[in-house]
Structures are given as C-alpha cells and as structure tokens.
C-alpha positions in Angstrom: 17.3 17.5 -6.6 15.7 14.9 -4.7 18.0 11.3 -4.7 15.5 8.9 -6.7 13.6 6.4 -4.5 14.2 2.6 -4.0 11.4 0.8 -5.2 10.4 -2.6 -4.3 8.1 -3.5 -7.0 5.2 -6.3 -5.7 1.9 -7.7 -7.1 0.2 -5.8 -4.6 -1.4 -2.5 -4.4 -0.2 -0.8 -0.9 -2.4 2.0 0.9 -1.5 4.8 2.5 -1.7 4.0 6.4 -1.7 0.4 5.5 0.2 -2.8 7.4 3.0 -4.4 5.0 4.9 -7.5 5.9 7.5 -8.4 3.7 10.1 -11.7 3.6 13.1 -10.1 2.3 15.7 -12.5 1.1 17.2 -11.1 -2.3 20.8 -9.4 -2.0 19.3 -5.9 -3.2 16.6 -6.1 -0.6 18.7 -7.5 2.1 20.9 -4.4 1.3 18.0 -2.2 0.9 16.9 -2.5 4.5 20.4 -2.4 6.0 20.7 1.1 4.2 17.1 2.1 5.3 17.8 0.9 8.9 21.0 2.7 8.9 19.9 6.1 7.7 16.4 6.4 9.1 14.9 6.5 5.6 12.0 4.3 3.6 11.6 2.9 0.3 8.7 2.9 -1.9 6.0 0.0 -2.9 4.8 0.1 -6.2 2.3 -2.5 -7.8 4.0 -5.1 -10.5 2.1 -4.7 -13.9 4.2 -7.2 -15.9 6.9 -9.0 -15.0 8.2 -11.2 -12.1 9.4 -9.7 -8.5 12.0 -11.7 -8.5 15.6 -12.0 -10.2 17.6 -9.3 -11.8 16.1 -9.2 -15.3 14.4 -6.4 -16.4 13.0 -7.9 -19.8 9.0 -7.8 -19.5 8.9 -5.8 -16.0 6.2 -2.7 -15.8 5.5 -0.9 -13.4 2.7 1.2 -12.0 3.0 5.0 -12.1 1.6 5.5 -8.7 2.9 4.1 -5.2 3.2 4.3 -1.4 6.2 4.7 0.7 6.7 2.5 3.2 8.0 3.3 6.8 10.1 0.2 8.3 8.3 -1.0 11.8 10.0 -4.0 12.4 12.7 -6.2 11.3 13.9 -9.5 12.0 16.2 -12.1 11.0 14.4 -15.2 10.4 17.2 -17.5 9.8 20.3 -17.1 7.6 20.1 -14.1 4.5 16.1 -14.0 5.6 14.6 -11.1 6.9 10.9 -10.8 8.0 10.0 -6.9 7.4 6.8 -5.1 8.9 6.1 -1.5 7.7 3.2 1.5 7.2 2.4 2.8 3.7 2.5 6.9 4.1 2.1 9.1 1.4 1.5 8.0 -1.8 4.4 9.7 -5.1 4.0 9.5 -8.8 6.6 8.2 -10.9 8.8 11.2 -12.6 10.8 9.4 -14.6 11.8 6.4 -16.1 12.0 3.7 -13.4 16.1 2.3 -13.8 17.4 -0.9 -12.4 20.9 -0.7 -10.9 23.6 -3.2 -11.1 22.7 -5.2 -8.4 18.7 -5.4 -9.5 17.4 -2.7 -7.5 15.0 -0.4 -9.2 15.5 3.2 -8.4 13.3 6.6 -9.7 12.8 10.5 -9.0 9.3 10.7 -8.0 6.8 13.4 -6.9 4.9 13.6 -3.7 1.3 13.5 -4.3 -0.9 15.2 -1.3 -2.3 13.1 1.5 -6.2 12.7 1.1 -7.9 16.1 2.8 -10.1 15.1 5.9 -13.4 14.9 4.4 -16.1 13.0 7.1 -18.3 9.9 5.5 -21.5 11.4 4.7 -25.0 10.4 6.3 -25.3 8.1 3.2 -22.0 6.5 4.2 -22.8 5.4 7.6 -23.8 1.8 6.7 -20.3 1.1 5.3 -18.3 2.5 8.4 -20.5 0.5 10.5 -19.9 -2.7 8.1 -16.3 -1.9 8.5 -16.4 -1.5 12.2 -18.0 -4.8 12.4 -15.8 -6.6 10.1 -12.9 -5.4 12.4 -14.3 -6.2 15.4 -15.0 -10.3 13.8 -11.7 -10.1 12.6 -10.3 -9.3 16.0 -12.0 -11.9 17.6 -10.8 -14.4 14.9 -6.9 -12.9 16.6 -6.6 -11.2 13.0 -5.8 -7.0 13.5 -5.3 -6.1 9.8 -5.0 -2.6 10.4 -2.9 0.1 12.6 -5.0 2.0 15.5 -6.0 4.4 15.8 -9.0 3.6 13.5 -10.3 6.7 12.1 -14.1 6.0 11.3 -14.7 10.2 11.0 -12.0 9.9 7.7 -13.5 8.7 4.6 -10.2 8.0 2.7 -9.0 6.2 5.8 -12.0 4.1 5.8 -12.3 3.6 2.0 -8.8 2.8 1.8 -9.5 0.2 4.3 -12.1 -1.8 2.6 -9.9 -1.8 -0.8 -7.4 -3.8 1.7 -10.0 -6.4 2.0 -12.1 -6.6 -0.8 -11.3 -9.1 -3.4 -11.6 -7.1 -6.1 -8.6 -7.3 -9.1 -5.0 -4.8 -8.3 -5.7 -3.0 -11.6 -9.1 -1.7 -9.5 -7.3 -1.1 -6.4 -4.8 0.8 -8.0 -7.0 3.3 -10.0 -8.7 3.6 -6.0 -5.6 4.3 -4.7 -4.7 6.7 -7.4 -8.2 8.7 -7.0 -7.0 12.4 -6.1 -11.0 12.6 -3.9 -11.6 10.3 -0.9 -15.2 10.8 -1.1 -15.3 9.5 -4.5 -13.6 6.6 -3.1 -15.5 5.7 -0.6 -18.4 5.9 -2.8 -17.4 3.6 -5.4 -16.2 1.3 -2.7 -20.1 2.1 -1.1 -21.6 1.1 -4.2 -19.8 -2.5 -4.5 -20.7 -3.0 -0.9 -24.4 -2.8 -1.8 -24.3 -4.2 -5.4 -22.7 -7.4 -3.5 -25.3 -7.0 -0.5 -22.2 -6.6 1.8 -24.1 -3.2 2.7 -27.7 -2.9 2.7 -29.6 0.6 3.7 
C-alpha cells in the first residue's frame, strides 16, 4: 500500500500544471520540504473548506475531497525558519480516507490517482476564448507578470480552461467543482460561457 500523502491544506484551489509559490514558515512545513527535498518526492495541495491554515488544531478544519500534487521547483531561505517555495501542480488524487493530523500538525491521507485530462482540442466554437487567453497572456507579460509555465498549450482545452479558472475571480467552491470535472471540454465550456455572459468573450 501506497504511504498516505502530506497535505498542505490552503484556501486556494491548485490546477494541474499550475505555478504555486508558497512562504513556508510552520515547523511541519519547514520539515515537510526538507523530507521532500531529501527524497525527491512532492506533497499534495488541497483547498481549505473550513478551518484556518495555520496552527495545530484540528477543531473546525474540512477539507476538500479533491487535490493536486505539487512538484517542488525552487526553494529558498528567506531569512531565519522562512522558506520561499515555488512548485507545479501535476496530477490531480481523490481523498481515500479520512484525512489525519500527526503529532506535529501535519495532515497526512491514502489517496487515489485520478487520470490526467485526455487531449481533447478547443472546438471551432472555442476559438474566441484561446484567443482571449492568448491575449491576456501576452498583456500580462508586458505588465513583467508570467502567471503560467511554457510551454502554453493553446491545442489542449483542459490546459487552457484550467488556465482561465487561475484567473477568473470567480468563488474556490466553483473552481473546485472545475477542477474536479472528469471532461475538459465541459470545462472549457462552462468557463466559455462566463467569458461571454461577462462580455470577456464576444463571437
């Protein structure tokens, strides 16, 4: 059996192939990354329902059933018992069990895989919303702001729905359910209809 998976619970819903920067300054997570850092492994994200993110208390704390593991990047001290962490989401797991926290606070859980999103191209209808995307990068870029990881895969339509859930301002109960939606293209349609409904998109 599978050890369970280190969580770091965050009121944030991660994506898969999405940037993560973290300031890690809690024993558990200071620990956390040595391990990962040591071994060559990752931990997992998963959005906070209820509760705080910090402290050792696990009185109130819920957690969503679906995350993303992360992939450390980078990480650097950024003065004493502070680390600045930079990591990729990858593929997203389900929550098997029970999440438990561990002596120290750390919260810890066997969890199942869930399959990356099949390559599925944006459909003729889609086309207006990669190109808002493209251009939204491309001001973003110019503003010295790179949000996302190259190479930018405007022929994927998870990869580009997943990237406008990233920057819409829509609530984390919404992102989540899009992150947890097993069909891209559904996805990126529901994100396509927002676009338009706010005239982000029109065409």
């Amino acid at each position: 059996m599978a050890e369970p998976l280190p969580l770091f619970p965050l009121r944030a819903v991660l994506f898969p192939d999405g940037l993560v920067g973290l300031k890690v300054f809690e024993a558990r997570y200071l620990d956390l990354v040595a391990r990962c850092l040591r071994e060559g492994t990752g931990f997992g994200i998963v959005c906070l329902q209820q509760g705080r993110e910090t402290g050792t208390a696990a009185q109130g704390v819920k957690l969503e059933r679906v995350g993303v593991t992360v992939r450390l990047d980078e990480v650097d001290a950024d003065g004493p018992g502070l680390l600045r962490v930079r990591g990729t989401g990858l593929e997203r797991f389900r929550l098997a069990a029970t999440p438990e926290q561990q002596a120290d606070g750390l919260w810890t859980c066997e969890v199942e895989e869930i399959a990356a999103d099949a390559l599925r191209a944006p459909g003729e209808a889609m086309q207006p919303t990669v190109q808002a995307l493209q251009e939204a990068i491309h001001k973003l870029d110019e503003q010295g702001h790179q949000p996302f990881a190259e190479p930018y895969r405007f022929d994927d339509a998870g990869w580009v729905a997943n990237r406008w859930c990233e920057l819409l301002p829509v609530p984390l109960a919404a992102k989540q359910k899009l992150m947890e939606l097993e069909d891209p293209v559904i996805r990126l349609s529901i994100v396509d209809g927002y676009l338009r409904d706010k005239s982000i998109v029109i065409g």
